[in-house]
KEVEXKE-487154 format. One record per residue: residue in three letters; x, y, z of N, C-alpha, C, O, CB in turn; residue number from 1. Coordinates in steps of 0.2 Angstrom, whole numbers. Glycine has a CB too. Layout:
N
PT / r / n_x / n_y / n_z / ca_x / ca_y / ca_z / c_x / c_y / c_z / o_x / o_y / o_z / cb_x / cb_y / cb_z / k
PT / ALA / X / Y / Z / X / Y / Z / X / Y / Z / X / Y / Z / X / Y / Z / NUM
...
This chain:
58
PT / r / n_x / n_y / n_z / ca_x / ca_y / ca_z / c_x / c_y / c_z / o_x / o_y / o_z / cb_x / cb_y / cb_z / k
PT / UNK / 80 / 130 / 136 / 76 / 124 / 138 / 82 / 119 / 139 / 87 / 118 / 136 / 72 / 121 / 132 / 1
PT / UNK / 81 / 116 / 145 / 87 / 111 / 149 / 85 / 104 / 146 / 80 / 101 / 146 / 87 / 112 / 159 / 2
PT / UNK / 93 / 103 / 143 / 91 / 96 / 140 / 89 / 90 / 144 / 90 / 91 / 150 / 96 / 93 / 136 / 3
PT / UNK / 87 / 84 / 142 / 82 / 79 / 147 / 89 / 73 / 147 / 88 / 67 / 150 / 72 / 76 / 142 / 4
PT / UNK / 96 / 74 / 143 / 98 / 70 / 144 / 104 / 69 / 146 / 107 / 75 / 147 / 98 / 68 / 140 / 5
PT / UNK / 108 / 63 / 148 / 111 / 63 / 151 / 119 / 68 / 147 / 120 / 67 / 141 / 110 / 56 / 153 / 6
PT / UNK / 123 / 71 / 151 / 128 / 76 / 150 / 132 / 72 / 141 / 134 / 74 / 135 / 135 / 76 / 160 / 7
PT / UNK / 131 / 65 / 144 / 136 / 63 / 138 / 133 / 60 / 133 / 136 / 59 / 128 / 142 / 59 / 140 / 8
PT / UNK / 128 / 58 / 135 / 122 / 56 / 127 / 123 / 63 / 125 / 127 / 64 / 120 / 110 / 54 / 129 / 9
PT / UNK / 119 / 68 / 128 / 118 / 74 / 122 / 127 / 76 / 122 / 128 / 81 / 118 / 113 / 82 / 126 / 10
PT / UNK / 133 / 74 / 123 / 138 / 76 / 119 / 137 / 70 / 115 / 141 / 71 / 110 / 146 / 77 / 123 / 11
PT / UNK / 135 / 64 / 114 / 134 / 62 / 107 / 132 / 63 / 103 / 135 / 64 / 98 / 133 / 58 / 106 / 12
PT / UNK / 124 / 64 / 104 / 119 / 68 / 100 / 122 / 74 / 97 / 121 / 75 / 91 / 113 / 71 / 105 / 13
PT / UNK / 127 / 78 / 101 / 131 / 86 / 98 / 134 / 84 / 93 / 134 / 87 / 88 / 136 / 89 / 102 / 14
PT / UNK / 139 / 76 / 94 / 145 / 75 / 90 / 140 / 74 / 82 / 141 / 78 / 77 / 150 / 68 / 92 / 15
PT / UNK / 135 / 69 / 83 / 132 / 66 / 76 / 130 / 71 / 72 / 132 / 72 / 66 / 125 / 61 / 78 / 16
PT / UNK / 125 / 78 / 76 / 122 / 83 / 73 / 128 / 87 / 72 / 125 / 92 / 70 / 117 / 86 / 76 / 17
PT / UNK / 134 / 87 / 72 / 141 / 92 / 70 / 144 / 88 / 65 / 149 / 90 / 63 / 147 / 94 / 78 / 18
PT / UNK / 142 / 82 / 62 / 145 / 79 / 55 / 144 / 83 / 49 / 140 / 87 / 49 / 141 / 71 / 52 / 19
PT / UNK / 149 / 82 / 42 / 145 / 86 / 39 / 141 / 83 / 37 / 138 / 87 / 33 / 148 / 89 / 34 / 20
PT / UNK / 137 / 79 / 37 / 133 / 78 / 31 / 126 / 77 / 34 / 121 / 76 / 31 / 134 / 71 / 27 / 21
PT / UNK / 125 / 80 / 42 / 121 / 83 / 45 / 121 / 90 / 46 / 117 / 92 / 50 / 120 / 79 / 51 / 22
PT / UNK / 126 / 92 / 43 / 126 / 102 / 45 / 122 / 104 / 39 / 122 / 110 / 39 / 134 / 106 / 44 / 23
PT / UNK / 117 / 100 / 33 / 114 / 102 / 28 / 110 / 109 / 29 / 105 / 109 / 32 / 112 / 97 / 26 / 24
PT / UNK / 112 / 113 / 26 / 105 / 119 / 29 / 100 / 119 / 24 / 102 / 118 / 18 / 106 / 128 / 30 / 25
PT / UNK / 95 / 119 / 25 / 86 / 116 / 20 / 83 / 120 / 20 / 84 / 123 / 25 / 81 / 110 / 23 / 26
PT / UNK / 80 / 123 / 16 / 75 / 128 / 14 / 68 / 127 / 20 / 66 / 121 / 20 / 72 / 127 / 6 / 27
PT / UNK / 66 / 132 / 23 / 59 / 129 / 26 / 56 / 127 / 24 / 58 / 125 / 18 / 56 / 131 / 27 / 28
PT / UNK / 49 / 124 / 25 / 46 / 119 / 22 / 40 / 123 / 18 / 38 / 125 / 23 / 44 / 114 / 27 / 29
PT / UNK / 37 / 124 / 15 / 31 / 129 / 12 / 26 / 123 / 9 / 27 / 119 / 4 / 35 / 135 / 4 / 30
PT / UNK / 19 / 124 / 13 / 13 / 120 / 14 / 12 / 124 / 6 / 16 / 121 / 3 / 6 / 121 / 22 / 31
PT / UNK / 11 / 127 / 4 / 7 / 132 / -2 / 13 / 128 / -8 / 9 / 127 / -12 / 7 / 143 / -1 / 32
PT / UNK / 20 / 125 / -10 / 23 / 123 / -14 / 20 / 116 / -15 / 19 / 113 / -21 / 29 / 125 / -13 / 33
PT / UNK / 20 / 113 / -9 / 16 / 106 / -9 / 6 / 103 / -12 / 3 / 99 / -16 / 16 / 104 / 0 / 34
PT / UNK / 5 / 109 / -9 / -3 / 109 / -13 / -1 / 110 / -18 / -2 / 104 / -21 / -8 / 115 / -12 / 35
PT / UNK / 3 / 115 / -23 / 3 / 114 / -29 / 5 / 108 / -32 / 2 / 105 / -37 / 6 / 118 / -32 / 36
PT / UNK / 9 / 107 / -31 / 12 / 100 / -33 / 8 / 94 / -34 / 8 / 91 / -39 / 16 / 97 / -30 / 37
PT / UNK / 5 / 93 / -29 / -3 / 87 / -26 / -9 / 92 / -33 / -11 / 89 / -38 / -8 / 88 / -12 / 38
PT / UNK / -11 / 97 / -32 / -15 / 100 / -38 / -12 / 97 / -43 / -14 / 91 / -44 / -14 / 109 / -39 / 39
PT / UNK / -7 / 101 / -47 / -4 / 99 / -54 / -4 / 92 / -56 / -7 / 91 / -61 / 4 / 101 / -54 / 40
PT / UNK / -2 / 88 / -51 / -1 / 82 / -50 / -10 / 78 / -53 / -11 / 75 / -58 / 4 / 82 / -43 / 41
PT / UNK / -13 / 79 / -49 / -20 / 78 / -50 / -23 / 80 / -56 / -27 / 75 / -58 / -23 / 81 / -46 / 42
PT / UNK / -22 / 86 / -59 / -24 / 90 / -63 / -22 / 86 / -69 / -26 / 84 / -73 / -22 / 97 / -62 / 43
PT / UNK / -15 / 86 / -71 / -11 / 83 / -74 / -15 / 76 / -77 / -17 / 76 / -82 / -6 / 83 / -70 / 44
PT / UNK / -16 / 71 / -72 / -15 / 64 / -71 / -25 / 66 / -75 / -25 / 63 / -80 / -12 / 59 / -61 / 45
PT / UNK / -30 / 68 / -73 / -34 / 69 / -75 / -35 / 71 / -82 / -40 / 69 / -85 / -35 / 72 / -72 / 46
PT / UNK / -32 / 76 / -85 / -31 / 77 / -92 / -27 / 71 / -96 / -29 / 70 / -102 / -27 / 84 / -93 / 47
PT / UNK / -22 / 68 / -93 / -20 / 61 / -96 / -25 / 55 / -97 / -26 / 51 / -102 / -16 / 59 / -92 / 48
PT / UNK / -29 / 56 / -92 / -34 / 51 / -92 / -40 / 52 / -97 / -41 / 47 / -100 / -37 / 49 / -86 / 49
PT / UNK / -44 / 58 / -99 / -45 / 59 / -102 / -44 / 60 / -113 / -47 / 61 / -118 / -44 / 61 / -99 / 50
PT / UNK / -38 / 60 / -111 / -33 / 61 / -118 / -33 / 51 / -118 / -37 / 48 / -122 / -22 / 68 / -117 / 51
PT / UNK / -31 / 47 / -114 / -30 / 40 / -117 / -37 / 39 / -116 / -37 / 33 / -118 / -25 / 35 / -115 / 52
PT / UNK / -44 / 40 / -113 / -51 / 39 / -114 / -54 / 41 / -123 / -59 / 38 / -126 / -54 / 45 / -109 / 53
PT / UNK / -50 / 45 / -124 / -54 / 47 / -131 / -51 / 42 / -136 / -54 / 43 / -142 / -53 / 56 / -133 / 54
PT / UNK / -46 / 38 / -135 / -44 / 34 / -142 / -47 / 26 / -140 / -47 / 22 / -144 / -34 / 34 / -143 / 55
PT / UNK / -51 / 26 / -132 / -54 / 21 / -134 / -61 / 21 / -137 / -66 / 25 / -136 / -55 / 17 / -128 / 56
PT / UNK / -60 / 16 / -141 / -67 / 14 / -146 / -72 / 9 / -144 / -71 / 3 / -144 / -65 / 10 / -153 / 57
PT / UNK / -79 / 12 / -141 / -84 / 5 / -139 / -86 / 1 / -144 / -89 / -4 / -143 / -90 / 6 / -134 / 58
C-alpha cells in the first residue's frame, strides 16, 4: 500500500515509530480476556453489594 504522504513527513513518521519507547511489542488484543474482566468485575461488585446489604438494619 503506497503511503499518502509526503516522502519526508513519512521519514518522520519512520523516525518517531523507530524510538525505543515506540518499538514496544504488545500482546494482541483478546475480546474474550476483556469480557471476563467487565464479568468478574460486575459479578464481584454485586456480591459486595450484597454482603454490605445484609449488615444494614431497617
Amino acid at each position: 500500500m503506497p503511503s499518502r504522504l509526503y516522502p519526508e513527513d513519512q521519514e518522520r513518521v519512520d523516525a518517531y515509530l523507530n524510538q525505543p519507547a515506540n518499538r514496544v511489542e504488545r500482546r494482541p488484543f483478546n475480546v474474550w480476556l476483556l469480557l471476563g474482566v467487565i464479568f468478574g468485575s460486575v459479578v464481584g461488585m454485586g456480591l459486595l453489594a450484597r454482603l454490605l446489604a445484609s449488615f444494614v438494619v431497617i
